[in-house]
Rosetta silent file (secondary structure, phi, psi, omega in degrees, C-alpha in Angstrom):
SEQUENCE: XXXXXXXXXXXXXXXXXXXXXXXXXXXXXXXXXXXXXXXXXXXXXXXXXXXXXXXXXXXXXXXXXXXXXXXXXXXXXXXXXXXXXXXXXXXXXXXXXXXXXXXXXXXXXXXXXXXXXXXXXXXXXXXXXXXXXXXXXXXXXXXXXXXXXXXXXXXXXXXXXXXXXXXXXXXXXXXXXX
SCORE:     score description
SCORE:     0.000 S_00000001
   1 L     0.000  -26.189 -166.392    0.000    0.000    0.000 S_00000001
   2 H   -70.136  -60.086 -165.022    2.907    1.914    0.980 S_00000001
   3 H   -86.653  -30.311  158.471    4.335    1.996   -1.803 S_00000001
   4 H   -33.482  -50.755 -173.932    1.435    2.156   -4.081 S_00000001
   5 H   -86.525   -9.337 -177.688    0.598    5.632   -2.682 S_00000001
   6 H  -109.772   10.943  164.243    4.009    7.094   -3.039 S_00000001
   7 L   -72.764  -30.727 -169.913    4.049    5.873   -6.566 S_00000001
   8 L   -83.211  -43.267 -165.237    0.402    7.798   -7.441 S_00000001
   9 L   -69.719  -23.806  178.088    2.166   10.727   -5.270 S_00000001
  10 L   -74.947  -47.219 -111.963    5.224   10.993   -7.819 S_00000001
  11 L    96.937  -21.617 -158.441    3.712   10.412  -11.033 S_00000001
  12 L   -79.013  145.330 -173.254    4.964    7.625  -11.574 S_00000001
  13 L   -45.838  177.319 -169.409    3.846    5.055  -13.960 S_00000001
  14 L  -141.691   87.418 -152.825    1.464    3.225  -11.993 S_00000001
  15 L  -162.531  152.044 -177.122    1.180   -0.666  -12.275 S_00000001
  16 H   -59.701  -24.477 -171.342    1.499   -3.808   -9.490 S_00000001
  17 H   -67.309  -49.548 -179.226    4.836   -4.411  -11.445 S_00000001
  18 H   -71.145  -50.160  162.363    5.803   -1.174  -10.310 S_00000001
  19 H    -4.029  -89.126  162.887    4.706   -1.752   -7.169 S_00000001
  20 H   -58.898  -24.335  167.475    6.435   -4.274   -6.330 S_00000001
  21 H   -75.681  -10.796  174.820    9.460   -3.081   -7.732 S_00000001
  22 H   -99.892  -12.447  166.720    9.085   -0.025   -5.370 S_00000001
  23 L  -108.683   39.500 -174.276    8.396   -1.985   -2.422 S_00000001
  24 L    52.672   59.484  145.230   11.588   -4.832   -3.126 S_00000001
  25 L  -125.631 -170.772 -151.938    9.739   -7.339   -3.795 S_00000001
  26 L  -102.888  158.269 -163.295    9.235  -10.019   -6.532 S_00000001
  27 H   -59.246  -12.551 -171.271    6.504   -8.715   -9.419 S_00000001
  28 H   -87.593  -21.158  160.935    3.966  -11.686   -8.015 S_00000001
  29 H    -4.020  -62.887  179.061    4.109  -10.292   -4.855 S_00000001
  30 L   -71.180  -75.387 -119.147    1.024   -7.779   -4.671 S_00000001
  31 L   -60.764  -39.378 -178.362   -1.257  -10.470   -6.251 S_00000001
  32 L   -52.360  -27.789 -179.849   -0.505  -12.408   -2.900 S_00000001
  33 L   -77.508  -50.691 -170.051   -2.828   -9.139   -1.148 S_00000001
  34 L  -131.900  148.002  177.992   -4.937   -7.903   -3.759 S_00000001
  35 L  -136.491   63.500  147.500   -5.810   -9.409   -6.751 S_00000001
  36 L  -171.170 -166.055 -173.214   -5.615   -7.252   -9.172 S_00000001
  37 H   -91.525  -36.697  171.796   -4.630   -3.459   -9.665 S_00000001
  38 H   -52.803  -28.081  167.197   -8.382   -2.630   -8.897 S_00000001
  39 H   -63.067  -52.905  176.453   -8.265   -4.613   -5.534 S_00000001
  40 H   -69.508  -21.736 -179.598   -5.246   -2.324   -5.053 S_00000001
  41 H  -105.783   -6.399  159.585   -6.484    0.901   -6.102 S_00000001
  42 H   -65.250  -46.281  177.574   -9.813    0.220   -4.001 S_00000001
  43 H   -39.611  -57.303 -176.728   -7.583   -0.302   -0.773 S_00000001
  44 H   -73.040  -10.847  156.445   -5.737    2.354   -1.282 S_00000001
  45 H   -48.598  -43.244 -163.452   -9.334    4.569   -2.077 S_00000001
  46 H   -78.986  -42.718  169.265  -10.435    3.421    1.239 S_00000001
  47 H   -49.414  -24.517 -171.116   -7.374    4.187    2.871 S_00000001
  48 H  -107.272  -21.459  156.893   -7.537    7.530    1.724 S_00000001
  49 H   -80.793    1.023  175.163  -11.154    8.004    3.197 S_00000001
  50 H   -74.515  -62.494  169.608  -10.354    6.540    6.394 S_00000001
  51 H   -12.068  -70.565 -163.750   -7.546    9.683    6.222 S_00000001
  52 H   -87.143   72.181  151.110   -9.972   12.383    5.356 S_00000001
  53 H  -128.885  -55.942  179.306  -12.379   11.010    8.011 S_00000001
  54 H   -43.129  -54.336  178.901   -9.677   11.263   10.346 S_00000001
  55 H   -61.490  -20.599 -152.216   -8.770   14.647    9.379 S_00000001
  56 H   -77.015  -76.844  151.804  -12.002   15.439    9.214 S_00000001
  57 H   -36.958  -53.776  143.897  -12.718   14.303   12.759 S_00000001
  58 H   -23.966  -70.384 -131.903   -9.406   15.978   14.105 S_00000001
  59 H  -100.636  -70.164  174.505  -10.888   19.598   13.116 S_00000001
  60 H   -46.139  -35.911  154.796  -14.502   18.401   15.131 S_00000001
  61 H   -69.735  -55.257 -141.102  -12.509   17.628   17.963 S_00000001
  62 H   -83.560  -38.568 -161.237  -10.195   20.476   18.299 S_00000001
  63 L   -65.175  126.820 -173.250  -13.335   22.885   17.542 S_00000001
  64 L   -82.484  119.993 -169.423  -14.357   25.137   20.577 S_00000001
  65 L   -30.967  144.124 -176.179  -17.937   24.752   21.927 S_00000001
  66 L    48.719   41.065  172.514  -20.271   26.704   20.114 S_00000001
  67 L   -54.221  140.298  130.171  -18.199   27.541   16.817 S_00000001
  68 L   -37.402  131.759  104.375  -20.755   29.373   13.942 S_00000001
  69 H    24.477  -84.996  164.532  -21.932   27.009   12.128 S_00000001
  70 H   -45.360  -45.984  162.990  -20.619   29.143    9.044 S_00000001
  71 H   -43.501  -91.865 -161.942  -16.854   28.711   10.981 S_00000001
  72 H   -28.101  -65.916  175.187  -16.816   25.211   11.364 S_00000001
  73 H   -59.110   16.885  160.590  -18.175   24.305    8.046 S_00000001
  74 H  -116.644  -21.007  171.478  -15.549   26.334    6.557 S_00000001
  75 H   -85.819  -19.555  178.747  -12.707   24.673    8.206 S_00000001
  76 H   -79.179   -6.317  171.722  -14.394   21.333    7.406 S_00000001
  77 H   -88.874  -63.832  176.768  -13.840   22.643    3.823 S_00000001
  78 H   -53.520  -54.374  168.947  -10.541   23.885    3.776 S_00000001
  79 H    -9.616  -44.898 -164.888  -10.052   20.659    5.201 S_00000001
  80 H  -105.123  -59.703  159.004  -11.083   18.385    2.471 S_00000001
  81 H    -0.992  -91.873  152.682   -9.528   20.783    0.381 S_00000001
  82 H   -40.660  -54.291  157.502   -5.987   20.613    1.839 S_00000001
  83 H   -37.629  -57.923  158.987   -6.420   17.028    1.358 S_00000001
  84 H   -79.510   15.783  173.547   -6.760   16.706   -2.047 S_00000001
  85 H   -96.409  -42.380 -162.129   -4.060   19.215   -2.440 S_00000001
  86 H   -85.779  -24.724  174.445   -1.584   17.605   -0.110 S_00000001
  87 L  -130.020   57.082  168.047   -2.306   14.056   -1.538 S_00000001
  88 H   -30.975  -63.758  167.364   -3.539   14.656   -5.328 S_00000001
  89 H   -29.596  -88.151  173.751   -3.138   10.930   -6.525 S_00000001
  90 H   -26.530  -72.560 -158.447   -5.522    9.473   -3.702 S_00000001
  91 H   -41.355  -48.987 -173.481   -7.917   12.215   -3.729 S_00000001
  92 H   -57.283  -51.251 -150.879   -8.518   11.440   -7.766 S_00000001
  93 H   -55.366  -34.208 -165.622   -8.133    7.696   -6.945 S_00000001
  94 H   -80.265  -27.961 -172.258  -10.800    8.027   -4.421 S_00000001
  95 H  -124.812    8.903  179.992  -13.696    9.975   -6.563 S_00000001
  96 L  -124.535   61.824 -172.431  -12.336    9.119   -9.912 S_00000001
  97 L  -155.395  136.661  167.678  -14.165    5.731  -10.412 S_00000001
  98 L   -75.195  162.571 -161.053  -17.860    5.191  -10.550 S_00000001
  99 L   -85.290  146.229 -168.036  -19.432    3.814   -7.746 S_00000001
 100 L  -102.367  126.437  164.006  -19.196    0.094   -7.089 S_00000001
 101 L   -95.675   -4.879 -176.628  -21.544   -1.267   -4.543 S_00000001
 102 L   -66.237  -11.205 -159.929  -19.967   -4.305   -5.464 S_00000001
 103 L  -118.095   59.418 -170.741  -16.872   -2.925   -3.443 S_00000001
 104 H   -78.812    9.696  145.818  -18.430   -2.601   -0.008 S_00000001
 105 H   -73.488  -55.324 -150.576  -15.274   -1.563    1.624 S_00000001
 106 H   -51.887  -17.412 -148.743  -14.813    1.496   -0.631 S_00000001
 107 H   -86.970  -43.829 -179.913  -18.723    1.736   -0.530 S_00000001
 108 H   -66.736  -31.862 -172.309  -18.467    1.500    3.609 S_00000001
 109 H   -84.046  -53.472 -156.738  -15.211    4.236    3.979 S_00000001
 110 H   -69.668    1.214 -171.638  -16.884    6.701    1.508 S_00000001
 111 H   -75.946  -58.690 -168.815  -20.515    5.673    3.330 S_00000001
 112 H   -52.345  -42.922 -173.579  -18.523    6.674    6.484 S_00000001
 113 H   -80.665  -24.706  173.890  -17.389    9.616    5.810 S_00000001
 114 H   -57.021  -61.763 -146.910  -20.755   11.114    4.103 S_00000001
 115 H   -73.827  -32.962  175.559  -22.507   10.035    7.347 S_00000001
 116 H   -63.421  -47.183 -178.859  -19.989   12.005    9.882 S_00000001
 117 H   -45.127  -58.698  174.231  -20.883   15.242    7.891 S_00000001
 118 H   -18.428  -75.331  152.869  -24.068   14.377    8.075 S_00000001
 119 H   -34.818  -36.942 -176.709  -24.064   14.052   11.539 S_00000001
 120 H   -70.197  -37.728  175.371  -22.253   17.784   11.503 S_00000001
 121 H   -95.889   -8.000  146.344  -25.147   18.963    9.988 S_00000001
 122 H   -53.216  -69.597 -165.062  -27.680   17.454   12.147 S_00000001
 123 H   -61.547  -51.199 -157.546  -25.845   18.750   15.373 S_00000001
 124 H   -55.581  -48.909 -151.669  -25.279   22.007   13.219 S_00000001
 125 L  -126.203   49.772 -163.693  -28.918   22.641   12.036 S_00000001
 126 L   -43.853  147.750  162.341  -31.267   20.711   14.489 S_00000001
 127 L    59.344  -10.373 -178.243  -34.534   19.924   12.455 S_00000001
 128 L  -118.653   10.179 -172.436  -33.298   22.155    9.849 S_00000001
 129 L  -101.227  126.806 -162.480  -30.494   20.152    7.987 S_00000001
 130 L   -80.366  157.961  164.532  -30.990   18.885    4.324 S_00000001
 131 L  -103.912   -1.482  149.967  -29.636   16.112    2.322 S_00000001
 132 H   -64.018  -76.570  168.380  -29.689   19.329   -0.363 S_00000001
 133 H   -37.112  -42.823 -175.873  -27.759   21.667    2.104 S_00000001
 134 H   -62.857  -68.436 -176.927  -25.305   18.172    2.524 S_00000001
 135 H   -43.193  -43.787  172.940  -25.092   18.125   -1.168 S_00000001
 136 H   -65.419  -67.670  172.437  -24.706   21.800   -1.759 S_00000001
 137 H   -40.022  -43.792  178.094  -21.717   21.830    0.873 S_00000001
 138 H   -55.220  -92.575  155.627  -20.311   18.772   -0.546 S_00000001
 139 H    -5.177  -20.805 -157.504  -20.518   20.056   -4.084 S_00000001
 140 H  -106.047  -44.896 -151.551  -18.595   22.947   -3.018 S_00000001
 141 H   -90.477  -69.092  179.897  -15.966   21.812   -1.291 S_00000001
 142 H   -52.920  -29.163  169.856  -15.389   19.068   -3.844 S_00000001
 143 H   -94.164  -49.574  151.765  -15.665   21.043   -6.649 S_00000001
 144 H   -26.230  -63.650 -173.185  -12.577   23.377   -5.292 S_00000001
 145 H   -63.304  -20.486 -170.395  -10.859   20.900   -4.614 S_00000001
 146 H   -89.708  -14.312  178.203  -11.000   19.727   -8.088 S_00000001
 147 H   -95.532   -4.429  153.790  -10.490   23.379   -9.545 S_00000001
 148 H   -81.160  -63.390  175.852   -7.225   23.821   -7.690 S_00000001
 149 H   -13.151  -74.494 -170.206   -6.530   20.753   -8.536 S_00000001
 150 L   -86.010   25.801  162.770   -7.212   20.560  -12.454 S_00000001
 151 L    64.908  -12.171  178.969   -4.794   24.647  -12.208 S_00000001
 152 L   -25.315  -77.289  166.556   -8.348   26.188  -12.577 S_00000001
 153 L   -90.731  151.651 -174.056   -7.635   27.971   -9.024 S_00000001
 154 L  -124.574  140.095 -152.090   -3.893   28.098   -8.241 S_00000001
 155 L   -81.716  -11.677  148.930   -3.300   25.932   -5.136 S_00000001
 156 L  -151.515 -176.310   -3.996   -1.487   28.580   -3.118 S_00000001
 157 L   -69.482  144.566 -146.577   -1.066   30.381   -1.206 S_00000001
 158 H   -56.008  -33.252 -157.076   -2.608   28.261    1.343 S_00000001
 159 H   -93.410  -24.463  164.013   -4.063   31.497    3.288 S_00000001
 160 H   -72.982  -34.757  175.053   -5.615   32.354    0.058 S_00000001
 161 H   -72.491  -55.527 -164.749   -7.273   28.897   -1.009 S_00000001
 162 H   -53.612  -71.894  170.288   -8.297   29.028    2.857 S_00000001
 163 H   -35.864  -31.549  158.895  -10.242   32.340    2.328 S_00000001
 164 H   -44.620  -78.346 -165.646  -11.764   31.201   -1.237 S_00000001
 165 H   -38.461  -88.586 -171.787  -13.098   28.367    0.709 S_00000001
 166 H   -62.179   -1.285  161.147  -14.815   30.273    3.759 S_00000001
 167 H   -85.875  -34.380  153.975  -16.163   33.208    1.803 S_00000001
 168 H    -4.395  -70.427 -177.921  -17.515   30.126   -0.535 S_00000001
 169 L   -81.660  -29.377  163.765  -19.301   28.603    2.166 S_00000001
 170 H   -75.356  -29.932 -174.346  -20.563   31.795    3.994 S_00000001
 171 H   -94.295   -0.608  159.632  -22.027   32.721    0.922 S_00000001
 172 H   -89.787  -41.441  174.330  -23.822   29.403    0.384 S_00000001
 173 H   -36.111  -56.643  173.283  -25.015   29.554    4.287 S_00000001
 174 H   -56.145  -82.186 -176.744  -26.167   32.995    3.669 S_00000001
 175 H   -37.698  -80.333 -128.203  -28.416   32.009   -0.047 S_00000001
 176 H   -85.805    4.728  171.295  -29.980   29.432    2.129 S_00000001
 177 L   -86.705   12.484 -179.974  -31.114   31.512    5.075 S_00000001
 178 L   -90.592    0.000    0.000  -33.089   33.853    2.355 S_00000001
């Protein structure tokens, strides 16, 4: 896995052969884990939403009783953000496949991670929080990340992508309280 991810993190061609040649071992090697390169690039998808769950989760802990709403949810952006900035390979790997259900880990980490926002916006928005408002937030965040990403947006400086983000998100907070 290890080595998988710092291969997608170079550039580098990308193949179990390669793999294995970056983590010393013999080319038959992965096939003993995963078996194929799709077995391998779901693990490492899942791997990379356990991450941004973590990070995710990090930012929800750390957050001081009674943040705005508008606050939080903008550091829960930059968040996800930073993440596909700081690990570009993953981040594609993880959202640049159609959905499998056939693949109920990847189906369970990205399941996981939907439902702690969810949960943010429950707590956030008693009785008032949408699976639109989820979507809309989502949408937002995700679509940044992919427009720094894809040069669109230029991916720093970091104090600048953070402000993009939170005027972003105050001004969708703001449409929906009209």
């Amino acid at each position: 896995m290890t080595a998988a991810i710092e291969i997608l993190e170079a550039g580098e061609a990308y193949s179990m052969r390669a793999v294995a040649r970056r983590a010393g071992v013999s080319p038959t090697a992965p096939y003993r884990h995963f078996a194929d390169r799709d077995a391998l690039d779901s693990a490492v998808a899942v791997e990379g939403f356990q991450d941004l769950r973590d990070a995710v989760s990090e930012v929800l802990a750390g957050a001081p009783p009674r943040t705005p709403p508008v606050d939080l949810l903008s550091e829960l952006g930059v968040t996800y953000v930073n993440f596909a900035l700081r690990r570009p390979a993953v981040f594609r790997l993880m959202f640049g496949n159609e959905c499998d259900e056939a693949d109920s880990d990847r189906v369970q980490a990205s399941q996981a991670l939907h439902a702690l926002l969810n949960d943010v916006l429950d707590l956030l928005f008693p009785g008032q929080a949408s699976p639109e408002l989820a979507t809309a937030l989502w949408s937002l965040a995700h679509g940044l990340a992919f427009l720094h990403l894809d040069g669109k947006y230029r991916p720093e400086p970091a104090d600048e992508v953070a402000a993009r983000i939170r005027a972003s998100v105050a001004a969708i907070l703001d449409l929906n309280r009209a």
